[in-house]
C-alpha positions in Angstrom: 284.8 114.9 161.3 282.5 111.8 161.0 279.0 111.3 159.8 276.5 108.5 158.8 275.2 108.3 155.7 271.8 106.2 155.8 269.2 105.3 153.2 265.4 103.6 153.5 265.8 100.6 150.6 264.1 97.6 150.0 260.9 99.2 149.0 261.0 98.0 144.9 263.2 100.8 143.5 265.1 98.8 142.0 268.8 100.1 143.0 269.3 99.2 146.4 272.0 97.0 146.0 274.0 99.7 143.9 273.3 102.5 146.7 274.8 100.2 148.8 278.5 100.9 147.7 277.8 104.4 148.8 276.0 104.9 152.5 277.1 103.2 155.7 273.7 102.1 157.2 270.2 101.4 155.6 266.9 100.8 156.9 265.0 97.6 155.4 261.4 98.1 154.9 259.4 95.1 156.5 256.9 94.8 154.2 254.1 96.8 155.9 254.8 100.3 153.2 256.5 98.3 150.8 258.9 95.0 150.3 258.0 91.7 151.2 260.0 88.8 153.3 261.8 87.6 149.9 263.1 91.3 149.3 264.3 91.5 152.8 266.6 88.5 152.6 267.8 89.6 149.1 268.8 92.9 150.8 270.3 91.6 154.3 272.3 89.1 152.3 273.7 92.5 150.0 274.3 94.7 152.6 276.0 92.1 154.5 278.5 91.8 151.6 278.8 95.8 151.5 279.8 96.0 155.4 276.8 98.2 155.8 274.6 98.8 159.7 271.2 96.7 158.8 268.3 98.7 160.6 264.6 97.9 160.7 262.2 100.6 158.8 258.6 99.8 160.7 255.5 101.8 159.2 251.6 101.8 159.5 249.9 99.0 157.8 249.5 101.1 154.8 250.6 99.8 151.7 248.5 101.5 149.6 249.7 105.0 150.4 253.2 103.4 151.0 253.0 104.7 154.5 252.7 108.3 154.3 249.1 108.7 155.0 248.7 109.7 158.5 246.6 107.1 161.0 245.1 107.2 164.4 245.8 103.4 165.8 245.3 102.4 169.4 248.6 102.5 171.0 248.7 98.3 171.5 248.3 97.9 167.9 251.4 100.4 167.0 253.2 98.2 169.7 252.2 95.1 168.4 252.9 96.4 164.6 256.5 97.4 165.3 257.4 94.6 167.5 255.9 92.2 164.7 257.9 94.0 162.1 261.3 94.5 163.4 261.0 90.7 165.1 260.5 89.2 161.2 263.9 91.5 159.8 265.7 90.6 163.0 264.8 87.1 161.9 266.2 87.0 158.7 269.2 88.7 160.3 270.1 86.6 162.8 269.7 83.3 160.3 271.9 84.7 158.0 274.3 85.5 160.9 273.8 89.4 161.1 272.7 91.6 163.8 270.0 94.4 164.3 272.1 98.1 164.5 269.1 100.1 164.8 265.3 101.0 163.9 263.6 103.9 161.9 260.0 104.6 161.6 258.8 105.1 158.2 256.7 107.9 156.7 253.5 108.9 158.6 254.6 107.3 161.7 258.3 109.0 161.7 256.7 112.2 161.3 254.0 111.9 163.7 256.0 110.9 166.1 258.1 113.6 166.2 255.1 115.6 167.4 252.8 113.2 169.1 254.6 112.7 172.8 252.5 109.6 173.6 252.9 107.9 169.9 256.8 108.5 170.4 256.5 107.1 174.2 254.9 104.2 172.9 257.2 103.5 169.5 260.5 103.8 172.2 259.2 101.8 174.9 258.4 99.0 171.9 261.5 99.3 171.2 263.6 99.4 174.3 261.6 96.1 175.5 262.7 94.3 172.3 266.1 95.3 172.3 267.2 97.9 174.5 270.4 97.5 173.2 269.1 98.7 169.6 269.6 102.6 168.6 266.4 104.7 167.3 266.7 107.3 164.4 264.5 110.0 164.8 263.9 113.4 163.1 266.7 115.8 164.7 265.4 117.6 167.5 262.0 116.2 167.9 259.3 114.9 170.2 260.6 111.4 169.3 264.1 112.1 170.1 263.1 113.1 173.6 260.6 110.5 174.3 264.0 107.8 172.9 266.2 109.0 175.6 263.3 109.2 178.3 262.7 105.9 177.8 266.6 104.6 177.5 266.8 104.1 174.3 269.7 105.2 172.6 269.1 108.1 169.9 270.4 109.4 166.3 269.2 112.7 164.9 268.5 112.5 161.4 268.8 115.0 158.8 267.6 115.0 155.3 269.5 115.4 152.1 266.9 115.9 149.9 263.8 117.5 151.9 263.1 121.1 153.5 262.8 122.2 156.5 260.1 124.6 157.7 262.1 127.5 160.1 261.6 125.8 163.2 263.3 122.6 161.9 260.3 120.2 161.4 260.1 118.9 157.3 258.0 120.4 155.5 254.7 118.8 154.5 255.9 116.7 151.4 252.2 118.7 149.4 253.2 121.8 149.6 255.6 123.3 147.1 259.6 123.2 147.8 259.1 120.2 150.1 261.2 118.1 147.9 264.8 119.1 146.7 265.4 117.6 143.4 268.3 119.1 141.8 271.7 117.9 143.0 273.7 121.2 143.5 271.1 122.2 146.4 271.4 118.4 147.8 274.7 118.7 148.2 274.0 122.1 149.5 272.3 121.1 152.3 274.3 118.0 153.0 277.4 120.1 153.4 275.7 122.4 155.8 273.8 120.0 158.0 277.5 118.1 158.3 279.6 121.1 158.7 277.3 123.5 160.4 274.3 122.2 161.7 272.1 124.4 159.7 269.9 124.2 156.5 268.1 126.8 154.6 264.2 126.1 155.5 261.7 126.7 152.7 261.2 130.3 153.4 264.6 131.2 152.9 265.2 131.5 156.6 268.1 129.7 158.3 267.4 126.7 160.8 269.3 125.1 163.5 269.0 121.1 162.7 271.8 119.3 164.9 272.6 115.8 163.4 274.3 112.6 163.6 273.0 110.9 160.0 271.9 111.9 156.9 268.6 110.4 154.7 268.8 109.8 151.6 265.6 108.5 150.6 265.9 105.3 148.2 262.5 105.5 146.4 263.4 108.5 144.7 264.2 108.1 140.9 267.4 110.4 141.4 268.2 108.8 144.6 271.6 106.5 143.3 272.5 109.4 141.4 272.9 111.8 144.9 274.3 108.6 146.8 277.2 108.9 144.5 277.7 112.8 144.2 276.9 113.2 148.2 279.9 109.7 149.0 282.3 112.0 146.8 281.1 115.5 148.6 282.2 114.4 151.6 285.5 112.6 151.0 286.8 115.8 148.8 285.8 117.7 152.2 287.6 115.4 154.7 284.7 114.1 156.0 284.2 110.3 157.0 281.4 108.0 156.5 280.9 105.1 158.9 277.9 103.6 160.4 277.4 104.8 163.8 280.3 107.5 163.7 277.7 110.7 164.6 278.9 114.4 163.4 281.6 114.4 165.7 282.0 118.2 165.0 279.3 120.0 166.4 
């Protein structure tokens, strides 16, 4: 049984380069939420050392509201953004002789995505003309997922360690109550189901269906190297292997 373990860093935490020792692949922020171009060759030039996949984590320009509030952008601008964004990473990359593995959305535009056909169309096909070689993480099961592979873009269905689902598999809105999970007994709860199940336990107690192929552990939170460590020895005592690319080979 294989699964990646993946984690959104370079956005001023301030322990990216110790999460580093425990997930597989991370997602750079390109200075649109958060991070800047100094922060992005700090962290390609760590996570090259750790043997870590080096994605590209796009957003809204919305550093304010460190991506998360929602906007309504004409579809050439979202082009233009993400091709600007993951162009400057890929950048830095290649001059410190790395490669691009992949690209995430971040915040408002991951999770509009997954619901707003002709956002995800346009976010693939931005993509898939940069780099169609590149592989897209996506909410597991969404309107982005479908619009990746319509487009020929190579997908990875992403589950969260420490968010809830709603029953129909979508994450719940992080305002309302229980969106978060912040004790580490119920995030390795639901790391150990998604991996060996497929299923988490949605916010009203209900059980969903959530198919995935990596797990998010989101760096920003103040718990967040804490959980990379507990969730890295989770999954060695229960046989399972981390690797960067490896998908949940079990379901």
């Amino acid at each position: 049984m294989q699964i990646d373990l993946n984690a959104d860093l370079g956005e001023g935490c301030g322990h990216d380069e110790a999460i580093l020792e425990y997930v597989s692949s991370i997602n750079v922020a390109c200075a649109w939420h958060a991070g800047s171009a100094d922060e992005m060759l700090s962290l390609v030039r760590a996570a090259r050392l750790h043997g870590v996949a080096i994605g590209a984590h796009p957003s809204f320009p919305d550093r304010e509201n460190f991506g998360r509030r929602e906007m309504v952008l004409p579809l050439p601008s979202v082009r233009a953004g993400v091709l600007y964004q993951v162009g400057a990473l890929e950048g830095i990359l290649r001059a410190e002789g790395g490669e691009l593995s992949h690209v995430k959305p971040h915040g408002a535009m991951y999770n509009q995505a997954a619901r707003d056909p002709e956002l995800a169309h346009c976010i693939a096909r931005a993509i898939h003309d940069f780099n169609p070689k590149l592989a897209v993480m996506g909410l597991a099961g969404s309107q982005f997922i479908a619009a990746l592979r319509a487009e020929g873009v190579s997908a990875i269905e992403e589950g969260f360690a420490d968010r809830r689902y709603t029953a129909d598999g979508r994450l719940t809105n992080r305002n309302l109550p229980g969106a978060l999970i912040e004790d580490e007994a119920n995030v390795l709860a639901q790391v150990l189901s998604l991996v060996k199940n497929g299923t988490a336990i949605a916010v009203d107690g209900s059980t969903c269906r959530v198919r995935v192929e990596t797990i998010c552990l989101h760096g920003d939170g103040p718990r967040a190297l804490d959980y990379a460590r507990a969730i890295r020895a989770m999954l060695r005592s229960e046989g399972v292997e981390v690797g960067p690319g490896a998908g949940n080979k079990s379901l």
